[in-house]
Each structure stands twice: as C-alpha cells, then as structure tokens.
N, C-alpha and C positions, 0 to 999 in steps of 0.2 A: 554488629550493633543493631539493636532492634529500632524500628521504624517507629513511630507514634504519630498519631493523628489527634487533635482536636479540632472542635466544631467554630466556627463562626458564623452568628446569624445577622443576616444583611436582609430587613424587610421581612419579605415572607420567604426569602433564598434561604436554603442554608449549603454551606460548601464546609467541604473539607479542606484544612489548610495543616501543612507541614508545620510544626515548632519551629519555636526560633533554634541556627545551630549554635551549638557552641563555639566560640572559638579557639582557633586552631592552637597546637600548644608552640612556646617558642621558645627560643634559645638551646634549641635540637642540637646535639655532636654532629663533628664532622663527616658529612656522609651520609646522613640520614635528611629527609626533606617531609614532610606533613604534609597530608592533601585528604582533600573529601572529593568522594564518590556516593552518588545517587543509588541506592536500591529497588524502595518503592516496590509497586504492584509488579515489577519487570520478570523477576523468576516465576509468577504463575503466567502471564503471559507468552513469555519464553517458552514455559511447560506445553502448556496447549499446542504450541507452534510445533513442539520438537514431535507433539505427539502425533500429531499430523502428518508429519514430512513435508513442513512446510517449503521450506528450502531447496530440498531434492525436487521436488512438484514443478516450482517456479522456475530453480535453475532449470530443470529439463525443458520445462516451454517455452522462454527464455534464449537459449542456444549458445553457445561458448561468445563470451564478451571478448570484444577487441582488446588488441596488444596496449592501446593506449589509456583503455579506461580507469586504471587507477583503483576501484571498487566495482567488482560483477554487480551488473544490473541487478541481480535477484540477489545481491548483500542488503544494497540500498530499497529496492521492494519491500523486503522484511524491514528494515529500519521504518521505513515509513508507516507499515502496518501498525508496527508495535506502539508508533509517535498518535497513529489515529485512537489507540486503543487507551493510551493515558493520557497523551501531553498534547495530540492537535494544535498541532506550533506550524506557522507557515513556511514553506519552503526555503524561505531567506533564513531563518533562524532556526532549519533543520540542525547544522553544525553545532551553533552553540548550546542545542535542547539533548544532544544526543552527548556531548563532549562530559556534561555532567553525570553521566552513568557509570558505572561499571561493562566496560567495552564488551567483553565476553557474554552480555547479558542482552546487546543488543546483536551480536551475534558479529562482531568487528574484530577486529586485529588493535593492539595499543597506536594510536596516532591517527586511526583511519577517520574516526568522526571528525577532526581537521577536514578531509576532504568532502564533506558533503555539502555541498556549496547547494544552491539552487540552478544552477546549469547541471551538473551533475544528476540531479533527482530529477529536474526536469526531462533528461533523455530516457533515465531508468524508465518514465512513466510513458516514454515515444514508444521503447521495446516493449513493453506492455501491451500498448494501446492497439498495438500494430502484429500480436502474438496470436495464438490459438487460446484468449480468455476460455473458451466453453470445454476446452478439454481440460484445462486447468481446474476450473470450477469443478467440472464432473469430478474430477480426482481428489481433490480437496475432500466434495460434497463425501462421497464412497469411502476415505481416509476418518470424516470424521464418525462416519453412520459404523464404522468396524471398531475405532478406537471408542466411542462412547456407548456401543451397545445399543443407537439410534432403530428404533424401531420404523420400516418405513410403510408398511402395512396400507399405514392411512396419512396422506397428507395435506396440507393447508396452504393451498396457494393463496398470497395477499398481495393483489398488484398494486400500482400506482401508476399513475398518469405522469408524465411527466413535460412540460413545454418545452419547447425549444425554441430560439428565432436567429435571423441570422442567415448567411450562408456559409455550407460548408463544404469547404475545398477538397481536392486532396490533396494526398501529398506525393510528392515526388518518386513517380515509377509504380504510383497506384492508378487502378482505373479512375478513372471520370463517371463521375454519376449518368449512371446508362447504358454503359458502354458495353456493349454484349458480348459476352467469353467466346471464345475461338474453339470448336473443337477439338478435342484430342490434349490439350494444352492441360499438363495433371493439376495446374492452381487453378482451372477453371476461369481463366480470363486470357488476355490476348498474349499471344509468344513474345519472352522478357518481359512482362509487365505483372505485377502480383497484385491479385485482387485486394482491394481495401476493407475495412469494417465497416461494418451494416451502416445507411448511410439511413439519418429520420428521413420520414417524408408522412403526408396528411394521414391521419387518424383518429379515432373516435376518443372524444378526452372524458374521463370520467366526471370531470368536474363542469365539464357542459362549457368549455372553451373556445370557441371555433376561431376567434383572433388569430392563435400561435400558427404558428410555420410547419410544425410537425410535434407528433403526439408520440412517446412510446409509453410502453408497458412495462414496469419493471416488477421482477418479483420477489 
C-alpha cells in the first residue's frame, strides 16, 4: 500500500503529516485478524544502512552481547539510529514508536520491539559509549566513501564548540581522571583496569565562552 503525505501549515512551519488511516476492516472469518504496520521513509533508510554494513560494523565493535540481554546491543543501536533518522521519540517511548512498523524494516525479529524498554537502550548506548567509537566511525566513514563513490581528494572540516558543565565520573573499572597508564599494560592503563573515553577538560570555545567547564571540538 502506498504511503501518502500531505502538507499542513501551522504559522510559518510547514510539516509533513501522515493522512488519516482508514479503518480497519471487520467482521474477518475465523482465523484471519487485521492489523496495520508502518512503512514510511524506513526501506530507504534501511537501504543506506544495509549498504553500509552497518550492522556488521557495530556488531563487531560492539562484541558478543550477554546471555541475558534479550536484543544484541547493535539490534537496538540500529533501532535507535533509524528512530533519530525519522521518528526522534525518547527513549521511554522507543517500544511503542518502533512496535508500529514493520519489524524486518527496523531490523527486529516479530515481538522484539516489545522489548525495547528505556533500560534496555539505555545499556545498548553504555556499550557504545564505552566501545572503540573511532574505529567504528572510520569503518563506517571508508564503507560509505566505497559504497557512494565519495570523492575524498578534498575535504571540509566544520567544527563546533561545544560546553559542558558538571562533573564527570567514571565508571566502574575505568581510570579516574589522571590516572597514568602502567607500562607494558596492552589497554594502556593500570593492570585490570580499562581505560575510559576521552574525558572534557578546558579549551578554547569558539563562541568566546570562558564560564563552561570544558570545551570540545566536534566535527
């Protein structure tokens, strides 16, 4: 069934909003049940992803998910990507934003968007947080520059400043801010203990801020 869009203009906004659906048909034979699934923008989406390797990339940075997790970390990374890429629903309401799709589109098993709770996403984005990001990126970046024929000759770095305030911890069995690597140790910090990500600290803010706590760079 094809998808259709019309315009509504709210001020000087204008959005895109889904028609009204139909309703559903009733008094079905025995055996048969009626239900609507979501399409939408999700198969070019998916496309991009699939062309990528986006999946394999993340699973592999990622690392085999525990016996008890229910959905591999890098299913629910991908669910989440694809949520930023149309629907940016917050984490409480990942399950029921994903549950109206077509499961195979967001790259799930039937029943599985039930389980995306916001503890669930919430860890997915701990193994994230706490992964080799910049090999992933690289891999990605290289994935997409081969798949789109990306010309890299010449490129456009556009940074951003960004604040931060606050302190920031670690976390449990990561270094402490400071704390200098041990020799010979191959995670380059102390024996049993695995170095943390890059921690902010003071830097020059583009925007001439000198309040904040720490400055980075994003590109």
């Amino acid at each position: 069934m094809p998808v259709f869009l019309q315009y509504k203009t709210e001020g000087m906004v204008t959005v895109l909003a889904p028609p009204a659906a139909p309703p559903l048909p009733a008094g079905l034979p025995a055996g048969l049940r009626a239900g609507r699934e979501l399409i939408g923008a999700m198969p070019a989406v998916s496309a991009v992803l699939a062309r990528l390797g986006f999946d394999a990339i993340v699973a592999a940075g990622l690392g085999e998910p525990g016996t008890r997790r229910g959905i591999a970390p890098a299913t629910v990374t991908g669910v989440l990507v694809r949520n930023l890429a149309v629907g940016r629903e917050p984490l409480y309401a990942l399950a029921e934003w994903a549950a109206g799709y077509e499961p195979a589109l967001l790259g799930l098993r039937a029943g599985q968007a039930a389980l995306l709770n916001d503890d669930r996403a919430g860890r997915a984005l701990d193994d994230l947080y706490a992964a080799d990001r910049a090999t992933m990126i690289t891999r990605l970046s290289l994935a997409a520059a081969a798949a789109y024929g990306i010309c890299a000759e010449e490129l456009h770095n556009d940074s951003t400043s960004l604040a931060l305030y606050g302190a920031c911890l670690p976390r449990a069995g990561e270094e402490p801010d400071g704390a200098p690597g041990q020799p010979g140790d191959a995670a380059g910090g102390s024996p049993g203990r695995r170095p943390g990500p890059p921690r902010p600290a003071r830097g020059h803010s583009k925007d001439h801020r000198p309040e904040s706590s720490g400055n980075w760079s994003r590109s």
